[in-house]
C-alpha positions as CSV (number, residue, x, y, z in Angstrom):
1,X,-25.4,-15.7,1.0
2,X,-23.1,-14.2,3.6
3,X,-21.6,-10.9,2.9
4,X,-17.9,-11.1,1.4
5,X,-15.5,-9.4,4.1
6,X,-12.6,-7.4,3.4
7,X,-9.0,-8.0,4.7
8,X,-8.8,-6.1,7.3
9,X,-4.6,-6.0,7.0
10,X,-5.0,-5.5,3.5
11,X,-7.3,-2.1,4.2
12,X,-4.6,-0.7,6.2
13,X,-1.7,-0.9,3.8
14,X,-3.1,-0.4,0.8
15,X,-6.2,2.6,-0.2
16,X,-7.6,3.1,-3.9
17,X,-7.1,6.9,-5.8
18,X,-10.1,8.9,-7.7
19,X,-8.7,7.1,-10.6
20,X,-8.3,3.4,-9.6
21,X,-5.0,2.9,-8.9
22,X,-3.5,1.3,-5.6
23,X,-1.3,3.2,-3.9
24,X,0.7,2.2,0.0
25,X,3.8,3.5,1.8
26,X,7.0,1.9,2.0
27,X,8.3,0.1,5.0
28,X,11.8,1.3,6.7
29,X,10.9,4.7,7.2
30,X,10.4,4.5,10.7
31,X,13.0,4.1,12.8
32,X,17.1,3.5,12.8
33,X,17.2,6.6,10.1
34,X,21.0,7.5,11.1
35,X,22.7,4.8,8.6
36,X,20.1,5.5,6.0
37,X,20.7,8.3,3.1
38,X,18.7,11.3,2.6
39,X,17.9,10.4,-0.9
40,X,16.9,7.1,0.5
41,X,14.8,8.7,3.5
42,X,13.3,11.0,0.9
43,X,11.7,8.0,-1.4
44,X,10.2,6.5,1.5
45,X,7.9,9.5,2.2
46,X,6.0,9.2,-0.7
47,X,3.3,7.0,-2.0
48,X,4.1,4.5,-4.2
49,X,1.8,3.0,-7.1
50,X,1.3,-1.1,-6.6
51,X,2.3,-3.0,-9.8
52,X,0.2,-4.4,-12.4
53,X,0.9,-7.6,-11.3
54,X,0.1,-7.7,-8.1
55,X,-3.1,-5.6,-8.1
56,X,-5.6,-8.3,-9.0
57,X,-4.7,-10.2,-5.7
58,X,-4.8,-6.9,-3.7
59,X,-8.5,-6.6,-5.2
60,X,-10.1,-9.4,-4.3
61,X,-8.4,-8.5,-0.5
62,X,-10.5,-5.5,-0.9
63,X,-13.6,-6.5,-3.0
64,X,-15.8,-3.6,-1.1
65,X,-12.8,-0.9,-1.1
């Protein structure tokens, strides 16, 4: 049987915590930040938890992550 690869796109947005959980960043963070709030600027610094629903697909992206 061939070995099962990962996404590699997949593996750079999205990493797994001690506890299991996927987290990735936000886009829009990086550039034309003059028109954007500071409370907005300010929620796209942090990690953000994927949902439920979208983390069995995510998984099988990263079956060795």
């Amino acid at each position: 049987m061939p070995k099962i690869k990962t996404n590699r796109s997949a593996a750079k947005r999205f990493k797994k915590t001690g506890s299991g959980k996927l987290v990735y960043r936000k886009s829009h963070a990086s550039h034309i930040l003059t028109k954007k709030t500071t409370k907005r600027k300010r929620n796209l610094r942090k990690d953000h938890i994927v949902d439920k629903t979208n983390v069995r697909e995510i998984k099988l992206l990263l079956p060795n992550g």
